[in-house]
C-alpha positions in Angstrom: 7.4 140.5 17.6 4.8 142.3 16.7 3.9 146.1 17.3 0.7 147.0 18.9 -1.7 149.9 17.1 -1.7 151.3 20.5 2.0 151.5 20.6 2.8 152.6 17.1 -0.7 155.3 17.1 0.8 158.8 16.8 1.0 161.4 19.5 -1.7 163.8 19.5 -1.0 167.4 17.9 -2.2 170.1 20.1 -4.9 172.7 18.9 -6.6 175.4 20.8 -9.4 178.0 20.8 -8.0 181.6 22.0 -10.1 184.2 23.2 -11.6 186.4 26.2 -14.1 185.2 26.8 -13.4 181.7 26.2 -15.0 179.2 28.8 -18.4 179.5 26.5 -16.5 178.0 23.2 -18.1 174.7 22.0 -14.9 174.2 20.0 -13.3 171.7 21.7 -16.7 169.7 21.8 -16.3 170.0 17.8 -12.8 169.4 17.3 -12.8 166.4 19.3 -15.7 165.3 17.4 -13.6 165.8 13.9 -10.8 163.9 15.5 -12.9 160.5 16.3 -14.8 160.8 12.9 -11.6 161.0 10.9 -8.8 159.4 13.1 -6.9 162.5 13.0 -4.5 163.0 16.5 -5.8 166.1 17.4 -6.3 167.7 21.1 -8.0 170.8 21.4 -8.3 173.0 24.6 -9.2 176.5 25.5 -7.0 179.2 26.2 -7.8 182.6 27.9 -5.8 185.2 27.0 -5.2 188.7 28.6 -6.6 191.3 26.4 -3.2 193.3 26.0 -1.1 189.8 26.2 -2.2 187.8 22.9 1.3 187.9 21.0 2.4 186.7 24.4 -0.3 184.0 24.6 0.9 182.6 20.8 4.7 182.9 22.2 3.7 180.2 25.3 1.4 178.3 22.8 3.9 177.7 20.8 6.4 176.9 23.6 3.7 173.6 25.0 4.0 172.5 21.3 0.6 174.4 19.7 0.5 173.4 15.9 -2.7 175.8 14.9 -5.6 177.4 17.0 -8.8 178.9 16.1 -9.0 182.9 17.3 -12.1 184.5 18.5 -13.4 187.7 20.0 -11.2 190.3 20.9 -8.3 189.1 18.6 -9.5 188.6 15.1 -8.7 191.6 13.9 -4.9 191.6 15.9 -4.1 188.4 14.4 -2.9 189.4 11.2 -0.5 191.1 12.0 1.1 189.0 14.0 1.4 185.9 11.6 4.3 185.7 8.5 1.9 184.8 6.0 -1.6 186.0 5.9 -4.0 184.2 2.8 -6.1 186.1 0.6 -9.4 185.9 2.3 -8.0 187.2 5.7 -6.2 189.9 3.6 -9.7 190.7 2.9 -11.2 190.2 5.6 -9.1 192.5 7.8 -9.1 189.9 9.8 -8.3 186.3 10.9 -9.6 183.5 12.8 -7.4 180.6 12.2 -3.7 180.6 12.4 -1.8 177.3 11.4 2.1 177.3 12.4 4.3 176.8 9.8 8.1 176.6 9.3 8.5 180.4 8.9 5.9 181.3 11.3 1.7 181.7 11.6 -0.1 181.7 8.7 -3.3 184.2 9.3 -6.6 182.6 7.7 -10.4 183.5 7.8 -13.1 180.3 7.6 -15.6 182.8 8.9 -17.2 183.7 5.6 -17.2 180.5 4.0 -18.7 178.5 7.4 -21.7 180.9 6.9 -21.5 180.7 3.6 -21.9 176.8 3.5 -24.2 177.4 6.5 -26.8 179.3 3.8 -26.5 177.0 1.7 -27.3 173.9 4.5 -30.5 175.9 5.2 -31.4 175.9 1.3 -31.4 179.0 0.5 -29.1 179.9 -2.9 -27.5 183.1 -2.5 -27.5 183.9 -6.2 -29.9 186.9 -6.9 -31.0 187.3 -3.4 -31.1 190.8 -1.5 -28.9 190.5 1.7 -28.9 192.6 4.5 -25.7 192.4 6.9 -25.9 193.7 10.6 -22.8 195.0 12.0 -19.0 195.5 10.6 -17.0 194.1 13.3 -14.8 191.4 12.7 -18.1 188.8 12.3 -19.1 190.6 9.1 -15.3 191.5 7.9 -14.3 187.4 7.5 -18.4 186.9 6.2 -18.9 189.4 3.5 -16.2 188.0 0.4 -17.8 184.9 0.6 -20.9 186.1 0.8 -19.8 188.3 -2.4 -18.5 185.3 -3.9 -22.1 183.8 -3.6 -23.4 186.6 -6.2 -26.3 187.7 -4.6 -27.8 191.3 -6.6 -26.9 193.2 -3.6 -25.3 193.3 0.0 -25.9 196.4 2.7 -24.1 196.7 5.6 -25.5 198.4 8.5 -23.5 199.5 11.3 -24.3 201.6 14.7 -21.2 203.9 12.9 -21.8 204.0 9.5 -18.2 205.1 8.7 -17.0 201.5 9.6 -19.5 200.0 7.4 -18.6 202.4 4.6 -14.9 201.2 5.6 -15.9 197.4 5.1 -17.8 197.9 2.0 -15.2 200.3 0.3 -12.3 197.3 1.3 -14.3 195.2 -0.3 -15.8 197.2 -3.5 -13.3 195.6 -6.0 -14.4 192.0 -5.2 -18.2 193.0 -5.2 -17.5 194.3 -8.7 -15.1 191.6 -10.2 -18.8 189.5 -8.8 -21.1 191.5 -10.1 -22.5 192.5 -6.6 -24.1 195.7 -5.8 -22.8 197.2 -2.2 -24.0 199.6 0.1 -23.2 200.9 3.3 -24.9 202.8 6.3 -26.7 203.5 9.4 -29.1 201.3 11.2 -31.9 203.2 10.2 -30.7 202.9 6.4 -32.0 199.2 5.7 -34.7 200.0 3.4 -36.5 195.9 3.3 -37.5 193.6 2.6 -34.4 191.2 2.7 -34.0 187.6 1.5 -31.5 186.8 4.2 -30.7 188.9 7.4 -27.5 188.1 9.0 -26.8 189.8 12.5 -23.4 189.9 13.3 -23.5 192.8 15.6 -22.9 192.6 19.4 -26.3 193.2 20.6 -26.8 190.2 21.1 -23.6 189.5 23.7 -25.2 192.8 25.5 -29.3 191.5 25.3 -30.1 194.4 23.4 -32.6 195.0 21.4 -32.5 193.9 17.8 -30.8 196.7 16.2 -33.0 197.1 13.2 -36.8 197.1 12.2 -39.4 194.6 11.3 -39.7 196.1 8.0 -36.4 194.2 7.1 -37.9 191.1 7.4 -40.8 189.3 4.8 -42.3 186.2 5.1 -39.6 183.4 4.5 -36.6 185.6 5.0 -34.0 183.8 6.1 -32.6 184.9 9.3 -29.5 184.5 11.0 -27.9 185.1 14.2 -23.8 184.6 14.4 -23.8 184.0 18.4 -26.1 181.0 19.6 -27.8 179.3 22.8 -29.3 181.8 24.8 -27.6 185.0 23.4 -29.6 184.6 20.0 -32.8 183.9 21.3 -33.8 187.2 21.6 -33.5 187.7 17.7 -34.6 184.1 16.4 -38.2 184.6 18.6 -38.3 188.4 17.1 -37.8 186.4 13.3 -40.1 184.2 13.9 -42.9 186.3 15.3 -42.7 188.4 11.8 -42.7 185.1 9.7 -38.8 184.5 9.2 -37.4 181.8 9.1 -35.2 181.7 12.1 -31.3 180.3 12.6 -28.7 180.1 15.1 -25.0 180.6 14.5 -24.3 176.9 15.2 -24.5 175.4 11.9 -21.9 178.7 10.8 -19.8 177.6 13.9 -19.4 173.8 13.2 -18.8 174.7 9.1 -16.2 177.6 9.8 -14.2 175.0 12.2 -14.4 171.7 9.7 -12.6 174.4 6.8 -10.1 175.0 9.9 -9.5 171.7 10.7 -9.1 170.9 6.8 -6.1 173.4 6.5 -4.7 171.9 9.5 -5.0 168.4 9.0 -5.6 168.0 5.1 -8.8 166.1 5.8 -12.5 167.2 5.5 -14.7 166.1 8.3 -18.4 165.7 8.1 -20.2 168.7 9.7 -24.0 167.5 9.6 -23.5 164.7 12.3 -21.4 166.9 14.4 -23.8 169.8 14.2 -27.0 167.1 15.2 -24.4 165.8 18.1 -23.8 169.8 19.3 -27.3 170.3 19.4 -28.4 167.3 21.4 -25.5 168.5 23.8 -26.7 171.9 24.5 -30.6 171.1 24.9 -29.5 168.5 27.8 -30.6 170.3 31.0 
């Protein structure tokens, strides 16, 4: 007798996105996407987690049979230390946002950096040589700036509201920069001195509709300009880009590229991002 492909199709491997907030997070729409284009037996959900109770939230992951999960704001920076193994770039980073259980444990990883990274790249602009200008030293612009050092552009500042956690970000980092030939700087939002080839914002004044946190003068004609968060959030900056002749970008194309390298470590497969990204897209404009 012969055995169905229904009944002999493995049981799907459970995957989450963990965060607070989390009810915004188009990961699942992603992941489930990856999973039809490459067959893989993934589910992905969403899980809120207390902000004192995310070792606790792993702990009951784990329990329902959670194989890996994607982390997001508050928790990148917590993660680490929670996992047995943490790779190089999250080492760097300071911080993780992908953990993928193993026999021993977690093991803490950052796609962050490379997602954007790949994201540049996607928009053509080669980050060798360039001047780039990095808005905020949260746990955004920890997981961005290796790879963005790796890209070798002549030089990276980092402006933060408190300078002294920019200078912290840049000093962790002032090895790599060298071994790349990469000149650092860190400061103040009023230190920027433009103009810029790329702008990233990874700052939170876009969460709080604030202002754009630094000046015009940072911005030339064709500058690339990016803002992390999406949809509504980043409008605010992409219309103030545009109006000074930037050339203006979401952190979709970051999001979908970040979560394809974290579905790679988790399933050994590499999905296609631009389809996905072009699906994402048409989801969100629908009224």
């Amino acid at each position: 007798m012969s055995t169905s492909a229904t009944a002999s199709a493995p049981a799907d491997e459970l995957y989450a996105v963990i965060g607070n907030p989390i009810q915004h997070s188009q990961s699942p729409f992603i992941h489930a996407a990856f999973a039809r284009q490459t067959g893989e037996p993934v589910r992905y959900s969403r899980v809120l987690s207390p902000f004192d109770g995310f070792a606790d939230t792993l702990r009951q992951f784990i329990a329902e049979g959670g194989k890996g999960c994607n982390v997001t704001v508050p928790f990148k920076l917590e993660a680490p230390g929670l996992a047995a193994r943490v790779s190089e770039r999250a080492a760097l980073a300071g911080a993780a946002n992908v953990l993928d259980l193993r026999p021993d444990g977690w093991v803490a990883d950052n796609t962050d950096g490379i997602g954007l990274a790949r994201d540049i790249a996607n928009a053509g602009v080669p980050l060798d040589g360039t001047r780039v200008l990095l808005v905020g030293a949260g746990g955004a612009a920890a997981g961005a700036l290796g790879p963005l050092i790796e890209g070798r552009p002549r030089e990276i500042v980092v402006a933060n509201r408190t300078p002294a956690k920019a200078q912290a970000l840049v000093d962790r980092h002032a090895d790599w920069a060298r071994r790349h030939g990469v000149r650092l700087q860190a400061g103040g939002l009023d230190l920027p001195e433009g103009p810029f080839d790329v702008v990233l914002n990874s700052s939170a004044t876009s969460l709080q509709g604030a202002a754009v946190p630094v000046p015009a003068s940072v911005l030339r004609p064709g500058t690339l300009a990016i803002d992390l968060m999406y949809g509504p959030a980043a409008e605010p900056f992409l219309q103030w880009a545009r109006a000074h002749g930037a050339v203006a970008r979401d952190g979709l194309g970051m999001l979908v590229e970040q979560a394809a390298e974290a579905f790679f470590l988790w399933r050994g497969v590499r999905p296609q991002t631009a389809p996905v990204l072009a699906a994402l897209r048409e989801a969100l404009a629908r009224p």
